[in-house]
N, C-alpha and C positions, 0 to 999 in steps of 0.2 A: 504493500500500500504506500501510494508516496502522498508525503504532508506538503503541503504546499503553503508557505507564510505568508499570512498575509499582512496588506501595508496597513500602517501605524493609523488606528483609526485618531479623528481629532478629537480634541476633549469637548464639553458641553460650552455651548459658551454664555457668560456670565449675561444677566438679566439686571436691565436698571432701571427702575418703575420711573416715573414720572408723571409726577401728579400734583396739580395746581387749578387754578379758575378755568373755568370751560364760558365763563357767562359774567357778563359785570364791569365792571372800571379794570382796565388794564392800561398801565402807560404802556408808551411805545421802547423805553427802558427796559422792563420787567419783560417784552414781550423779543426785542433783543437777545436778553439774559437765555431765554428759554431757547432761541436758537441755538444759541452757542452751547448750551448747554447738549442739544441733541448730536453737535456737530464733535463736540469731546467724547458722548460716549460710543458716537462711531469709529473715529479715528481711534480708541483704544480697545477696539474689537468689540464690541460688549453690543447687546440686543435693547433696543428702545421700546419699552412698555409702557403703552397707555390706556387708558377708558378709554380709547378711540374716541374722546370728544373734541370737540373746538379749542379756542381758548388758548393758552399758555402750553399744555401737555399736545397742543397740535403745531406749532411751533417749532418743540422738541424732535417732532416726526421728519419738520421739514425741513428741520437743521441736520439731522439725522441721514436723509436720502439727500441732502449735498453733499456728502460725503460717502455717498456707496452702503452706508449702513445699513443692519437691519433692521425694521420695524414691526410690532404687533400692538395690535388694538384689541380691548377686553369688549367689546359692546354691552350694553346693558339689554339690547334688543335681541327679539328672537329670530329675526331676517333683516339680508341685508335692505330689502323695502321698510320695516320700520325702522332699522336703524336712521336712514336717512328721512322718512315722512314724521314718522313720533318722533324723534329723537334729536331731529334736524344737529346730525354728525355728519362729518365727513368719510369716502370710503375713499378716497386716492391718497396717496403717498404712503397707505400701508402697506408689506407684504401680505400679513394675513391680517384678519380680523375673526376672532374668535365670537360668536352671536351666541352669548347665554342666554337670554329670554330670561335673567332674571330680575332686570331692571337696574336702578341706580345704588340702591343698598347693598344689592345682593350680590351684582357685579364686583364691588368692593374690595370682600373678601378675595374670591379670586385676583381681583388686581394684585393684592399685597402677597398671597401663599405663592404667583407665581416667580414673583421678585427674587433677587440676591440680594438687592439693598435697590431704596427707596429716596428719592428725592423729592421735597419740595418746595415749589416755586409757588407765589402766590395764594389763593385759594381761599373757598368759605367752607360751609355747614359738611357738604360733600369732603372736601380734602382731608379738616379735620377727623370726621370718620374716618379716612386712609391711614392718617396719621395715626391714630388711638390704636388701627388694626395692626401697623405695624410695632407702634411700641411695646401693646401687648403682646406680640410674638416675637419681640427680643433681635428685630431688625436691626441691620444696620442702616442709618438714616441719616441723608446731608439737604442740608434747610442752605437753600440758593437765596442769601438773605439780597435787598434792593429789589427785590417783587413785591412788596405788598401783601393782601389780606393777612391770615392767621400767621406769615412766616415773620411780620412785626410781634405778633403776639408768644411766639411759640417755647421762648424760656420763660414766660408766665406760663402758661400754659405748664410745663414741665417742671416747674417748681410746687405749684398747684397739686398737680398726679403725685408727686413724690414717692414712686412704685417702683420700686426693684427690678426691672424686666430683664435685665439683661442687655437692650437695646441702647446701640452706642450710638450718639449724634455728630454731628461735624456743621458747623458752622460755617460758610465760604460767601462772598460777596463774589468770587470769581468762579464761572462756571468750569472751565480749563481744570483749574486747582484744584476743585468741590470732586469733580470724577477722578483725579490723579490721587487724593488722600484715600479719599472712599475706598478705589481699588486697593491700596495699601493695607488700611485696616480689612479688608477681606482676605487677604493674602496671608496677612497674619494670624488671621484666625482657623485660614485652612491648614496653615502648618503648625498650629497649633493642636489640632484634630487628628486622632489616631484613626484614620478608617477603618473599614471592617474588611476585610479579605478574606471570601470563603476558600478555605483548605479542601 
């Protein structure tokens, strides 16, 4: 019998959620910031996750695909017909778009379980829930601060929670910087991680 070897399959590649205002006041500043920011976590290999909505986190998408990157959109929709009728999102500049049909809440959770780590930019009542989901599940989290809504707020906010999760923050006014730490502290943590290798 002959074994034939095969080539080096590639590792998984890292997941950066992005998640900020889809709706509401955004300067032209914050909405800048969020390009740039999809445009670092392209250039440093890593996959652009969003609610697939408007806003700041669609920004991300098309800072993202200027630079060759990959992108996925979580939809809250169950087609891509209400994604864009009920939901009035966008469906270009994504690769995929995932259609849970389970709305804005429910999508959520998914957004953040499918993360590596979690950014946000701007954002109200929605982001906040992203945020809570991820600090409860001991994320690692970078607040792209010079955006606006809760990311003004979010060391009250944290001070406030005062809960043990586990979840590390990072603080960056520079989007470039904000994805170069982040990845670091992941790095860190995966060589800090014994895996499991079944014998």
């Amino acid at each position: 019998m002959t074994v034939v070897n095969s080539p080096k399959l590639p590792g998984r590649k890292i997941v950066v959620g992005v998640m900020g205002s889809a709706s509401g006041p955004m300067s032209q500043a914050a909405m800048r910031k969020a390009f740039l920011l999809g445009q670092a976590i392209a250039r440093a290999g890593c996959v652009t996750l969003t609610g697939a909505c408007p806003g700041l986190p669609f920004e991300s998408v098309r800072g993202a695909k200027a630079e060759g990157g990959l992108t996925l959109g979580i939809s809250p929709a169950e087609s891509e017909r209400e994604h864009v009728s009920r939901y009035t999102s966008p469906r270009y500049y994504h690769d995929v778009i995932i259609f849970t049909g389970s709305g804005f809440m429910g999508r959520e959770v998914t957004n953040i379980q499918s993360c590596d780590m979690v950014v946000i930019c701007g954002g109200r009542s929605g982001t906040l829930g992203e945020f809570a989901i991820a600090y409860d599940q001991g994320k690692i989290i970078g607040i792209l601060e010079g955006t606006g809504g809760i990311v003004d707020e979010i060391r009250t906010i944290i001070r406030v929670i005062h809960k043990p999760t586990g979840s590390k923050i990072i603080f960056d006014t520079d989007p470039e910087r904000l994805v170069k730490r982040l990845l670091k502290l992941h790095e860190q943590y995966n060589n800090a991680e014994k895996p499991f290798i079944p014998g």
